[in-house]
C-alpha positions as CSV (number, residue, x, y, z in Angstrom):
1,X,-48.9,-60.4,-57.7
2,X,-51.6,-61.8,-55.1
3,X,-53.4,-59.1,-53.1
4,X,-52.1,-61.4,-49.9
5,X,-48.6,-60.8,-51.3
6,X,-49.4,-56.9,-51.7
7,X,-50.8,-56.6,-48.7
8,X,-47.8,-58.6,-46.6
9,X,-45.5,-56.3,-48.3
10,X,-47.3,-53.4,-47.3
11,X,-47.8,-54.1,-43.5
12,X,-44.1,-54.9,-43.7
13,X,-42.6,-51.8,-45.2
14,X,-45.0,-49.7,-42.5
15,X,-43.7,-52.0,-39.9
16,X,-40.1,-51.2,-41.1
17,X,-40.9,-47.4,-41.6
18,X,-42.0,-47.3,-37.7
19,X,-39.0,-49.1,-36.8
20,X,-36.6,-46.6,-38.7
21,X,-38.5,-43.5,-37.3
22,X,-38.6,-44.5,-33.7
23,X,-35.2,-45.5,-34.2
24,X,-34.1,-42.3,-35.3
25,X,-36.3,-40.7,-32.3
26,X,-34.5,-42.4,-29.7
27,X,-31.4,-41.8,-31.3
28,X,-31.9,-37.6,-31.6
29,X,-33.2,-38.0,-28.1
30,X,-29.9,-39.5,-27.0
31,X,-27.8,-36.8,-29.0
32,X,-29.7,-33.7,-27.4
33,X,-29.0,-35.6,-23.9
34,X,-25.7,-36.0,-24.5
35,X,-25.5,-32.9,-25.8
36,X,-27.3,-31.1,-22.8
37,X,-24.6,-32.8,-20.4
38,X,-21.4,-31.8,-22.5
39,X,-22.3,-28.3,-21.9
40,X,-23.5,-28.9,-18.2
41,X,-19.7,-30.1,-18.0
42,X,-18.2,-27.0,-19.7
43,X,-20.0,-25.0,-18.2
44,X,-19.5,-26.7,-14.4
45,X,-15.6,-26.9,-15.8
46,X,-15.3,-22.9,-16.0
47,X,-17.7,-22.6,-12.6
48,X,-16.5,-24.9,-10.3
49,X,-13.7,-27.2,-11.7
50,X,-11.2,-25.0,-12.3
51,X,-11.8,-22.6,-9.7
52,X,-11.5,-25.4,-7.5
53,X,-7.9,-26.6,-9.1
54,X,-6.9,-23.0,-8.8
55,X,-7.2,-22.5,-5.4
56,X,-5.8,-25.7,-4.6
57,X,-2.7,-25.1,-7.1
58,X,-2.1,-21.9,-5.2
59,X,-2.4,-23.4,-1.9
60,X,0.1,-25.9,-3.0
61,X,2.4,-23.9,-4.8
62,X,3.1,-22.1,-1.9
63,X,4.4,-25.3,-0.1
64,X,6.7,-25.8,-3.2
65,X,5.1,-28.0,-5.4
66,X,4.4,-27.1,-8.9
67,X,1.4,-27.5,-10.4
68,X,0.1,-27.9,-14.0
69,X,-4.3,-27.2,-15.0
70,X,-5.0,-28.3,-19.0
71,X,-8.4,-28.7,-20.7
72,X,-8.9,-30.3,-23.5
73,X,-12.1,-29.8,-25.7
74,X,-14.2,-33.3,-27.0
75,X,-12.3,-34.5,-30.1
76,X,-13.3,-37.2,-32.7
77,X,-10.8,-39.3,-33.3
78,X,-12.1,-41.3,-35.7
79,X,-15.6,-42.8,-36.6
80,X,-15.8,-45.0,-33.8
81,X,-13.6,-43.0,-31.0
82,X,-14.1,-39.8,-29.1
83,X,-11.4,-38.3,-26.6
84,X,-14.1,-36.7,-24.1
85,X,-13.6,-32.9,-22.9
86,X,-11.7,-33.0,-19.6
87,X,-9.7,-31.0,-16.7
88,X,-6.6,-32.3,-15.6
89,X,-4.6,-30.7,-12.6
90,X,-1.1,-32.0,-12.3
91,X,1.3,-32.1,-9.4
92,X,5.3,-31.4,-11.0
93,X,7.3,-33.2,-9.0
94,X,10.6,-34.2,-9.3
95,X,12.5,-32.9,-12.8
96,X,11.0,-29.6,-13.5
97,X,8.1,-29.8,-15.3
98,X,9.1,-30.7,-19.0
99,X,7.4,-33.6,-19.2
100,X,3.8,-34.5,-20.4
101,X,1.3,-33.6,-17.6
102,X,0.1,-37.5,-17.8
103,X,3.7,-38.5,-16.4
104,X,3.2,-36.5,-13.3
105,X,0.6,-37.7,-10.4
106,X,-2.5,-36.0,-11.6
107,X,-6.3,-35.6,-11.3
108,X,-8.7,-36.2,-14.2
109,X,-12.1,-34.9,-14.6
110,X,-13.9,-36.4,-17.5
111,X,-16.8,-35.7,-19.4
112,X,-18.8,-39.2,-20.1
113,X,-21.5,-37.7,-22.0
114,X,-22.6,-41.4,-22.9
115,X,-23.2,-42.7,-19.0
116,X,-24.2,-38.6,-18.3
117,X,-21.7,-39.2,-15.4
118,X,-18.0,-37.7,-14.4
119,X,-15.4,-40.1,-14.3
120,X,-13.1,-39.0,-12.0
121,X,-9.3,-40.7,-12.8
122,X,-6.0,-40.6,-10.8
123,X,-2.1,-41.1,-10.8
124,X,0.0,-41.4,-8.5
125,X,2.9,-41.9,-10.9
126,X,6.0,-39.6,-11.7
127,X,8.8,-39.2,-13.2
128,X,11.7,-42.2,-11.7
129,X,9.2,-43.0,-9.0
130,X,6.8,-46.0,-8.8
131,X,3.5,-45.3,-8.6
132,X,0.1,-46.6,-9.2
133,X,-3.0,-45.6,-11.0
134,X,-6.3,-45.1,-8.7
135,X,-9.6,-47.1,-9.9
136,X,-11.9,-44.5,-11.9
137,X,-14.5,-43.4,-10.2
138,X,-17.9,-42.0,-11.7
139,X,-20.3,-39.7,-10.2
140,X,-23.2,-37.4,-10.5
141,X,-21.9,-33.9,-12.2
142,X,-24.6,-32.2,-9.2
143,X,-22.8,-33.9,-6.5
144,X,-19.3,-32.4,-7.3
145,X,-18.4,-29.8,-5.6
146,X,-15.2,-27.0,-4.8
147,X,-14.7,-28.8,-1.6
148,X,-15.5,-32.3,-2.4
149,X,-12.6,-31.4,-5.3
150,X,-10.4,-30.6,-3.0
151,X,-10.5,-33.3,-0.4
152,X,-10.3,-35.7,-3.1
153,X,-6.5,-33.9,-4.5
154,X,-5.8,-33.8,-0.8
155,X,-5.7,-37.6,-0.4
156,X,-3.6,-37.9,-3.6
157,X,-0.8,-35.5,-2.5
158,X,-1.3,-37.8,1.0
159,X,-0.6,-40.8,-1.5
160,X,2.0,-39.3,-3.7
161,X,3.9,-37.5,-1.3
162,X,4.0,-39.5,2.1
C-alpha cells in the first residue's frame, strides 16, 4: 500500500478515535447531569413536594373532599421509553375513590431529567363529569416552592369545583 494511502488511513482512524471519545464525554457528562437532577427531584419530592400535598390534602379533607398522594419511582419501559419519577396528588370526587388516581382531577409533578426542568401537568377530569386537561407547564426545580404548590392546587379545585 502507498505511504499516502497509510498515512490517510491513519489521520482518519485518529480523527474517528477523537470523534468516539468526545462523543462518549459529552455523553457521561449528560448522564451524571441527568443523574444529579433525578436526585435533586427526589430529594426536593420528600422535602418540599409532598409536605406541600400533605398539608394541602389535610386542609382539604377537612372541607370533605378526599384526597389521594402516589409516587412513582423512574421506570424503563423499554429501550427507547422512560416513565419519569413523579408525585401526583389527586382530588376524589364523586364515586368514592376506587378508581385510578389519573381519572380524578389531579396534579402532576414530573421529573424531566432530560430538559433538567419540572413539568408540572393538570386534570380537571372526573369520574361522569367533563373536564379538560391544563397545558403542561415546565419550570425551574429552585423556583418551586410549598406555597407556590399550593396556590397552583388552589386554582384547580377553583376549576374543578366551581
Amino acid at each position: 500500500m502507498d505511504n499516502s494511502v497509510e498515512k490517510e488511513l491513519a489521520e482518519l482512524f485518529a480523527a474517528h478515535n477523537t470523534k468516539t471519545a468526545h462523543l462518549r464525554q459529552v455523553k457521561t457528562e449528560r448522564e451524571q447531569k441527568e443523574a444529579a437532577f433525578l436526585s435533586q427531584f427526589i430529594e426536593r419530592r420528600a422535602n418540599t413536594f409532598r409536605p406541600a400535598f400533605e398539608s394541602f390534602a389535610k386542609a382539604v379533607e377537612a372541607q370533605g373532599v378526599k384526597c389521594r398522594i402516589e409516587e412513582q419511582e423512574e421506570e424503563s419501559l423499554d429501550q427507547n421509553q422512560l416513565q419519569p419519577a413523579t408525585i401526583t396528588i389527586g382530588f376524589v370526587v364523586g364515586d368514592g375513590g376506587h378508581r385510578q388516581l389519573s381519572e380524578y382531577p389531579h396534579f402532576t409533578i414530573l421529573c424531566d431529567k432530560h430538559a433538567g426542568a419540572l413539568t408540572f401537568h393538570k386534570s380537571m377530569m372526573s369520574p361522569g363529569h367533563a373536564g379538560h386537561n391544563g397545558p403542561d407547564v415546565k419550570v425551574g426545580i429552585d423556583i418551586v416552592t410549598e406555597n407556590s404548590l399550593h396556590h397552583s392546587l388552589v386554582e384547580l379545585l377553583r376549576q374543578v369545583l366551581l
